[in-house]
N, C-alpha and C positions, 0 to 999 in steps of 0.2 A: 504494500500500500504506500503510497506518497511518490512523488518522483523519482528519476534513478536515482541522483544523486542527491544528498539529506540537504547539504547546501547549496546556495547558486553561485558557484561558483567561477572565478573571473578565469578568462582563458590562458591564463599562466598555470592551473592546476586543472591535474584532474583528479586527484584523492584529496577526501577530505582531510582525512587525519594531516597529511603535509601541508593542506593550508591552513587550519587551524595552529598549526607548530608554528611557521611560517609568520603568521599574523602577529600572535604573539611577543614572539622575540623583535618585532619590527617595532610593534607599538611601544616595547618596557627601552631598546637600545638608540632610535634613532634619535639623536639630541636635537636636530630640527624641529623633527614631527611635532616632539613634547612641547616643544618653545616655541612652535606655532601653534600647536592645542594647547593652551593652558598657560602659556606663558607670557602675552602679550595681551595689554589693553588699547585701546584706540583713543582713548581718551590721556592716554600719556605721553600721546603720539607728538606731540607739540611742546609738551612742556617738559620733555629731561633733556637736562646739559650733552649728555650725549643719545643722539636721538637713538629710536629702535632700530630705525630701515638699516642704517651704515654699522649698529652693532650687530645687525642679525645677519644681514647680506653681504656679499664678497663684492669687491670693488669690480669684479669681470661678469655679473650677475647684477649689478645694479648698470653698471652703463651697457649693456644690452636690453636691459628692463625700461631704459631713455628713451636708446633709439627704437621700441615699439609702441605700436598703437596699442591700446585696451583690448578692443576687440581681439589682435592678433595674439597677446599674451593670455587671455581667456581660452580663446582658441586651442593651444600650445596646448595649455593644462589639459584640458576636460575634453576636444574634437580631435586633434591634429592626429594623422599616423605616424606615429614614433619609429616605424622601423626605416624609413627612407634616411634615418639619420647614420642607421650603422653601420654603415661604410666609412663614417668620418672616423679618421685618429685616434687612439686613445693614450699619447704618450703622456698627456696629464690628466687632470682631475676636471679643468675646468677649459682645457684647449679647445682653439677653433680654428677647424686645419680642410685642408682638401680633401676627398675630390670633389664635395660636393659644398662648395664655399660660399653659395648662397641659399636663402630661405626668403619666398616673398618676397623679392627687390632686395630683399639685405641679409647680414649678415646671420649665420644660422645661431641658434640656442649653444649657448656654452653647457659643457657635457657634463658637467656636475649636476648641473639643472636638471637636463633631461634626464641623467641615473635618478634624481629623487622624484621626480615626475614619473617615472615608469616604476620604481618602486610603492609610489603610492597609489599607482592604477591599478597594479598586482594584487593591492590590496584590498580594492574596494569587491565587494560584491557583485552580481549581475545582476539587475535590475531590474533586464528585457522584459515587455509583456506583451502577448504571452510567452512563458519559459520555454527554451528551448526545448526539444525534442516531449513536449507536453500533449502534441498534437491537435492543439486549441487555435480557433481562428480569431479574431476582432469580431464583433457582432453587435448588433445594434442594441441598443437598450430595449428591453423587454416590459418595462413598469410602465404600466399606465397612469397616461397625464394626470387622471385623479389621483392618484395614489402617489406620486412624483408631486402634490401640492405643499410648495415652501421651497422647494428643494433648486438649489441653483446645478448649473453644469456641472461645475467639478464634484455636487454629492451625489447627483444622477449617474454620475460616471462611480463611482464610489462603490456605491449603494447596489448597482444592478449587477457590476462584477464580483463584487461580496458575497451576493446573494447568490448569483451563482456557484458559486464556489461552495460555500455553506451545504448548499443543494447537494450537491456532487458530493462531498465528502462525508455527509449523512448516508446518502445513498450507497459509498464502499463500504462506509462501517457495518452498515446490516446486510451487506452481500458478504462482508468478511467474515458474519456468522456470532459478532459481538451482539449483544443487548442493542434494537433498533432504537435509536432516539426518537425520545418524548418530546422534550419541550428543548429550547432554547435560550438558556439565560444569557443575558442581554449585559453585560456589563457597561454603567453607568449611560444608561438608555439615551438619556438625555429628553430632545423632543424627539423618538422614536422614528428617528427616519426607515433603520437598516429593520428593525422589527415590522414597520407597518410593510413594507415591502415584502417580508417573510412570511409573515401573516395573510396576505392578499395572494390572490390567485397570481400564477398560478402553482408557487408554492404551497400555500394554506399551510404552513407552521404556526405553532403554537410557541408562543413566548412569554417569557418572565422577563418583562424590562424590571430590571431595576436599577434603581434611581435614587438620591439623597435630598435635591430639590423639590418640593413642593409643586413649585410655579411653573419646572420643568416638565410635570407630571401632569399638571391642571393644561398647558401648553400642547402638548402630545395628545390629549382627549380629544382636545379644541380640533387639533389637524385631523383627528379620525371622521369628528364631525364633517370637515371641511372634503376632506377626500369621499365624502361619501359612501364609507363605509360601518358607522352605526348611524341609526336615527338620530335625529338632532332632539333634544329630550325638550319635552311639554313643560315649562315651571308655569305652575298654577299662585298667582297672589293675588291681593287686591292691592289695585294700582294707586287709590288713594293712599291707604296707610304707607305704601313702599315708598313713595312721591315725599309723603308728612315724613317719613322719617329720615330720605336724602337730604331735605330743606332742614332736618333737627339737626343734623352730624352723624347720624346712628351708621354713614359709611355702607350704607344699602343692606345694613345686613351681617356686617363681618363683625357686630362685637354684641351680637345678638345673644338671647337666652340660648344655650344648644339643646333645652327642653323644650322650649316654647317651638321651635321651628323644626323640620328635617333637612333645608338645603339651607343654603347660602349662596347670594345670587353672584359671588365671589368665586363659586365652585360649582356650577350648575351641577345637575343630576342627570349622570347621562342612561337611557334604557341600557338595563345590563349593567348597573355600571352604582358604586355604593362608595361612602369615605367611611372608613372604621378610625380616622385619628380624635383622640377623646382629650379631654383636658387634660386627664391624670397622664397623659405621655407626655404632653404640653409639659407638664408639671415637675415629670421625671428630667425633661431635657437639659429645664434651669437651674435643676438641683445637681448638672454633673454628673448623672448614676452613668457609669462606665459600660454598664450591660449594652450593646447593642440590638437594638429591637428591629423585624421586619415585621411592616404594616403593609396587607395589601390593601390598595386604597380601591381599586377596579376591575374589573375584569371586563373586555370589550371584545365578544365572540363578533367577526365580520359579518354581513350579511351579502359576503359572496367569498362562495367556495367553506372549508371548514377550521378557517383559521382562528388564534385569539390571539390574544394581547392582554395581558395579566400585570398591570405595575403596582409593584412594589416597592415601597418608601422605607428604604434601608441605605446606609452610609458602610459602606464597605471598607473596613481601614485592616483586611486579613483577608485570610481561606477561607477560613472557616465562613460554610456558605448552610450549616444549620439553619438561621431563624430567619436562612431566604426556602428552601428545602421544604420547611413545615408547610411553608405557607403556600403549596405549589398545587392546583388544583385539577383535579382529573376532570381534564375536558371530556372524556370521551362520556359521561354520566349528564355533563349541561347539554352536550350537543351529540344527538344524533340521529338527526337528518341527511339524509346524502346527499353528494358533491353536487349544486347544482348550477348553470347561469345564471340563474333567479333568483333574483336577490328573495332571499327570505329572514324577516325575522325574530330573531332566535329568542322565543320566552325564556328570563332569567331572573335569581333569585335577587334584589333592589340589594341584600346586604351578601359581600362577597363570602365575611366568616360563615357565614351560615351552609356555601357550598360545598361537596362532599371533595377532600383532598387526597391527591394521588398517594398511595401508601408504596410504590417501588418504583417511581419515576425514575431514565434513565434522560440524563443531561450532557449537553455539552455547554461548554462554558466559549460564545464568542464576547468581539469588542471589536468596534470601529475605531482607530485611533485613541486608544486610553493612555489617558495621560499617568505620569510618572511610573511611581511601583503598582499602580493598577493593573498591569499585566503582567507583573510579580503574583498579584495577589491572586491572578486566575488560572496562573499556570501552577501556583501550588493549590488550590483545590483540587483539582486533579489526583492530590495524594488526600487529602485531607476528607475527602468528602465521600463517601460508600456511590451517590445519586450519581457523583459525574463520570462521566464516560469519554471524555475528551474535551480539549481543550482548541482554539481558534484565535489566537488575536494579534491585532496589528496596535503596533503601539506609534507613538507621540511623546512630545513634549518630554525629552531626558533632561531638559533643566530639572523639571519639577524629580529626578529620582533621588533619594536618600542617599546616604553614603554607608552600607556596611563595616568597611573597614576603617572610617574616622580620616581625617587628616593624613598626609605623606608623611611620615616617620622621617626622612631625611628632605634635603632639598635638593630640588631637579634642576637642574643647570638652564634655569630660564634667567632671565631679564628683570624677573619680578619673584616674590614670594607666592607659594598656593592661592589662589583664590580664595579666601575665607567669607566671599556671602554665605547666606543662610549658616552661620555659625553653628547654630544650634541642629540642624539637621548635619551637620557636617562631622560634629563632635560627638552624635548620638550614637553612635556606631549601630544602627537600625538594621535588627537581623532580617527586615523586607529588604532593603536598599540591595544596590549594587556593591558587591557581583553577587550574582546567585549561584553561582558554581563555584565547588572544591578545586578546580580547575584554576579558574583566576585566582581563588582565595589562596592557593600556593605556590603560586607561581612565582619563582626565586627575581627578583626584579636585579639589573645593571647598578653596575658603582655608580654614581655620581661623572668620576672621573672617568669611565671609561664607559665606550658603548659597546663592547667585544667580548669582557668579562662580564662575571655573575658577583656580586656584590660580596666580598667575604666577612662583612658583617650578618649576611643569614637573613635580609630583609624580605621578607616575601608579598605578595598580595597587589595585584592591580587594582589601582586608584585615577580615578577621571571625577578632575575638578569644575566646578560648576561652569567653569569657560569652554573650556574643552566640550562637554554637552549642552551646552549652549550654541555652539559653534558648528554640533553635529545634527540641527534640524535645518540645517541652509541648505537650500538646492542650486548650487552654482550652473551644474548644468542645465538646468532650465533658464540663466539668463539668457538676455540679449541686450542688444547694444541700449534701446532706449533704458528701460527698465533698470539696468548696471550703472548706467549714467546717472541715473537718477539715485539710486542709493549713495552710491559712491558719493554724489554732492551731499548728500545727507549726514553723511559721517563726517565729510570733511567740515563741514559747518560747525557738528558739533565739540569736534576734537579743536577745531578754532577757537570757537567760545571759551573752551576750557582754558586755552590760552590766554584771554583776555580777564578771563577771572582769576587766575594765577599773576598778572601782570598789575592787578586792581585792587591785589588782595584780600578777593572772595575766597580764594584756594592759595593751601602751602604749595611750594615743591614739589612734585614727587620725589620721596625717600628713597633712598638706597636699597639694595636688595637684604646687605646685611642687616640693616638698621629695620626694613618693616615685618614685623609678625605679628601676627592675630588680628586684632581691632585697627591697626593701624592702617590698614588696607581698607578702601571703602568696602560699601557693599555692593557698590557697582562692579569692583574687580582693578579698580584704579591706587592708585598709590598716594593721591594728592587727600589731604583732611580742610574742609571747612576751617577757616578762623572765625570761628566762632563759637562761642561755648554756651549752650542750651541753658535751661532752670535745671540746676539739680547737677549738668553735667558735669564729667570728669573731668574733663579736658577741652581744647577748643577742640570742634568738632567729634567729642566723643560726650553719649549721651549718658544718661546717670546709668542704662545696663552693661556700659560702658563700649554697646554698637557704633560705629560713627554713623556720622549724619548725610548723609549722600546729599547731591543735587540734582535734584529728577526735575527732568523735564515732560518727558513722554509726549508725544503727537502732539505735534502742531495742524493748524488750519493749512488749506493746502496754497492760499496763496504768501503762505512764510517762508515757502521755499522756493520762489519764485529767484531772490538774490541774498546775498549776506547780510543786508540789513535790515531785510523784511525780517530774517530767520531771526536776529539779535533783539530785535524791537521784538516781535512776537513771546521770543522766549522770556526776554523780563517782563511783559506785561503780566503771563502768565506765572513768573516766579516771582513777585512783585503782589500781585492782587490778595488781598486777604482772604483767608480762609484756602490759603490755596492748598494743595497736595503735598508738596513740598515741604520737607522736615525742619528746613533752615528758615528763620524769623526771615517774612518779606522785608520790613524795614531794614534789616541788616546789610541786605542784597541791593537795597535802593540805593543807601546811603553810600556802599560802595561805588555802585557804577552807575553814580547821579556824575553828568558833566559830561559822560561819554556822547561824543557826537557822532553824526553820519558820517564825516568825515575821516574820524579816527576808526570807524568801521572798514569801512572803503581801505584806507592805511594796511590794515592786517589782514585785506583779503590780497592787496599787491604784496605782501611782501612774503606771504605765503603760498599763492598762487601754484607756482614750480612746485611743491609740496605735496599737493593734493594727487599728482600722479604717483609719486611714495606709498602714499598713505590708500591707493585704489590699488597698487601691487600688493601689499599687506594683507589688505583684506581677504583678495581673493586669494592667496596662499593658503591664509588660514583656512576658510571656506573650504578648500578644495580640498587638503589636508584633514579636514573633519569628516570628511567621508571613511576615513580610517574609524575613527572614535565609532561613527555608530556601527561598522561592522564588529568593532570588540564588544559592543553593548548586546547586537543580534545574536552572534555565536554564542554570547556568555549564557543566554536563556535556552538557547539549543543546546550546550553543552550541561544545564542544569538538567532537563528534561532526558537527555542519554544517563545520568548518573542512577536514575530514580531507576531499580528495580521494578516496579509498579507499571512503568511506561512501556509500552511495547514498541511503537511506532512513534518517531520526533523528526519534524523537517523544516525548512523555510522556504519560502518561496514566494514569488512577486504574484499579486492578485488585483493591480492596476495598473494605467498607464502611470510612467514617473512621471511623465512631462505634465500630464495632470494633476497628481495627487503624489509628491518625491516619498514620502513615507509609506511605500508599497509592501512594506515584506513581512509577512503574514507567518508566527508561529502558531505550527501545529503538535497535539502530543495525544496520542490514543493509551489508552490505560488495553493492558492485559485481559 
């Protein structure tokens, strides 16, 4: 079952075990990679005495990085075919020699470059969809317009190759002679796009979305409503009193007696469909009880074909998928009318607890893009849980993962200190976090000093800090020239300001590498601290938990990036204005860069101009280099899943277009 090969492998291998090895010892030895994952902020980019670019880069790799264009050094990385170079010389590291002396009109890529460039393609995964030798064509989307309501392109693309997929791999399981799946739990449903889809013809699955938000859950009903597939529920009131009580404040409803009434026009009542949340949970939540509760708030059998939609209002923060399990209800007892066009609909009980619950449901556990340890937490159900029978998810968002193993034990020959945002998840040492494999957990990591030896102080354990995964949701290959352009100025603007705040003394220096540990580092990943010392605070720029104080700006309007001093003006108005977001006192921020003119803006974009092509090679290094990182994140979950005696069958593989949706690669794991 699963494809030939367990991984997708990049065509530099064809066994797993040797790229798994391979990847490895590339991510723990190569001193660039690290110091372009994790070792470089953009915001520092401007303000240290000795810049990044000339400490990171070789003097014969920066002045061929001059004479290109963006586009052509994009290119290079992520399109260009690398073997037309190897006929060229290799009597040095970084020579540029005959016979084949030009590239483009010009001079070709220096060969240091291009060995770390084809080293880091080696490494990334395959992407292609569909997988090679899978025997899958492109096909048109299959959801119907109604059922596709809310949904833009890139989740109709999403959603319909998921589904299929989903489809197919239920379907080997019970050819393989496993326990046929029941139901499909939904991890962190959201507004049920991938469910209502599952659920509707012509699958007709039954699902357990579950879900942690409320509104996300009252949201998702609304779309069933809107797709047309339950009725849209009758509320019966008298319009005068509901009217008298908008005009009282009574909020239409929401802070009513829960005796005197059964709905709340807050939460319509949908046919089929009941809320079981009661004050006393209300009551338990503010009280902090630890216990994790699942509440099913609905149940919504379609009225076409024999599908459901079951949500569940549970906060998932583990496996343990018990008091979602309890509450999982044998459809086959609410419905059983057969498969029909016609719409028909299905009599059911108004309160969900009251419906008869499945006593040996077999589950599999998917996710559309779950964010951080959320597909930690579903691929260890899979051990944990008797119900589940397999596992399905594609994950997202590795900022948000934990850190297992804490903090780097030693320091990595970067530019800067670890990353220390999220301290406290960083310091947890959180048995969900990353790595989930014995694998990484002991894997002997490089001296410091050397990238060719094993560290003979015995340090073991691969660690990716919050930049590094940060760095690894970028799709570089999906730029293009506008689009690149456009970010690229973005950074550069911002890494400007930071200069100007450093010049105005909003912002210290950035510190030395020896000099910054722990708190001294913001929490953005920069080196520079606020002068300015909070109520209560430690220090200038360190708050009384002794966190520093970051300068968030976050999105601007779009006509702030039209030039440099739209972008300058915009961003203090917005760090400036009271009650802002921003951690640092507005007045402090005015007071320093009151006086500042257009003029002296204009100033620092001539005099840094030349700079901003530096600062767009950087990025995209890093960018392109992070495609490493999330491969040691994919494999470390695949290699967790090989460990588990339990699992019988574990594989990855791509289940959308990248160009659509980059975060394509779909862990699967079938229990015994």
């Amino acid at each position: 079952m699963g494809p030939e090969q367990a991984l997708p492998l990049p065509a530099e291998f064809t066994d797993v075990d040797s790229y798994v090895d391979s990847l490895l010892n590339f991510a723990t030895s190569s001193w660039l990679l690290q110091t372009l994952c994790g070792g470089v902020h953009i915001l520092d980019f401007f303000t240290r005495t000795e810049d990044l670019y000339s400490s990171l880069l070789s003097i014969e790799w920066r002045d061929w990085f001059q004479s290109r264009d963006m586009a052509d050094i994009l290119d290079l990385f992520m399109r260009e075919d690398l073997t037309q170079f190897d006929a060229q010389s290799s009597e040095g590291p970084d020579c540029i020699s005959t016979p084949r002396p030009t590239w483009r009109n010009g001079l070709p890529p220096p060969q240091g470059l291009l060995q770390y460039i084809k080293d880091v393609r080696a490494h990334l995964l395959d992407r292609r969809f569909p997988p090679s030798n899978s025997g899958l064509t492109v096909q048109k989307s299959i959801i119907a317009r109604h059922v596709a309501v809310g949904m833009k392109v890139k989740k109709v693309h999403e959603v319909d190759n998921f589904s299929r997929y989903v489809d197919r791999l239920t379907s080997d399981i019970a050819k393989s002679g496993n326990r046929e799946i029941s139901h499909l739990v939904d991890f962190g449903s959201g507004q049920n796009y991938l469910g209502r889809a599952l659920a509707a013809q012509p699958y007709s699955k039954h699902i357990v979305a579950v879900e942690s938000k409320q509104h996300n859950i009252e949201g998702a009903k609304h779309m069933d409503v809107l797709a047309k597939l339950v009725d849209k529920p009758l509320v019966m009131r008298n319009k005068k009193e509901y009217r008298a009580g908008l005009m009282s404040g009574n909020d239409g409803g929401q802070n009513c007696d829960p005796d005197a009434c059964t709905s709340s026009p807050s939460a319509p009542f949908n046919g089929g469909s009941g809320s079981t949340t009661t004050g006393a949970e209300d009551n338990d939540e503010e009280q902090g009880i630890v216990e994790q509760k699942a509440v099913t708030t609905t149940l919504q059998v379609y009225t076409e074909g024999q599908g459901s939609v079951q949500y569940v209002e549970h906060r998932i923060s583990d496996a343990n998928l018990r008091p979602v399990v309890e509450q999982v209800i044998d459809t086959s007892q609410v419905q059983s009318a057969p498969i029909s066009s016609v719409p028909v609909v299905v009599a059911q009980s108004s309160d969900p607890q009251t419906l008869p619950k499945s006593t040996e449901p077999s589950l599999m556990v998917i996710s559309l893009h779950s964010c951080g340890n959320l597909v930690h937490h579903g691929l260890r159900s899979l051990l944990l849980n008797p119900s589940v029978t397999a596992v399905a998810m594609v994950g997202c968002c590795y900022n948000l993962l934990t850190e297992r193993l804490g903090p780097p034990t030693y320091k990595l020959p970067t530019l800067r200190p670890s990353h220390p945002r999220l301290v406290a998840t960083s310091t947890a040492f959180d048995p969900h976090g990353f790595p989930m494999s014995e694998r990484l957990v002991n894997f002997p990591l490089h001296a410091p000093e050397s990238a060719h030896k094993p560290n003979s102080s015995g340090i073991k354990g691969i660690r990716l800090n919050i930049t590094s995964r940060m760095m690894a949701v970028q799709a570089p290959q999906n730029w293009g020239k506008e689009d690149s352009d456009l970010f690229f100025t973005r950074h550069f603007y911002r890494a400007l300001l930071q200069r100007i705040f450093l010049d105005r003394g909003v912002v210290s220096a950035p510190v030395d590498d020896g000099e910054a540990v722990g708190e001294n580092v913001s929490a953005a990943g920069h080196t520079s601290k606020v002068n300015w010392t909070p109520p209560d605070g430690l220090a200038p720029g360190i708050g009384p938990d002794g966190g520093t104080m970051p300068i968030t700006i976050g999105t601007l309007r779009r006509f702030c990036y039209e030039n440099f001093v739209s972008y300058v003006r915009g961003a203090l108005t917005k760090l400036t204005t009271p009650n802002s977001f921003c951690a640092v006192d507005p007045a402090f921020i005015s007071a320093r860069m009151d006086g500042l003119t257009d003029e002296d803006i204009l100033d620092y974009e001539k005099r840094y101009s030349e700079r901003k092509k530096e600062l767009s090679v950087m990025w995209s290094l890093m960018a392109f280099s992070a495609g490493v990182v999330e491969a040691v994140i994919v494999v470390d979950r695949w290699l967790w899943l090989k460990e588990q005696k339990e699992v019988q069958h574990a594989w990855v593989e791509a289940v959308f277009d990248y160009k659509m949706s980059p975060r394509n690669l779909v862990v699967v794991g079938i229990k015994r």
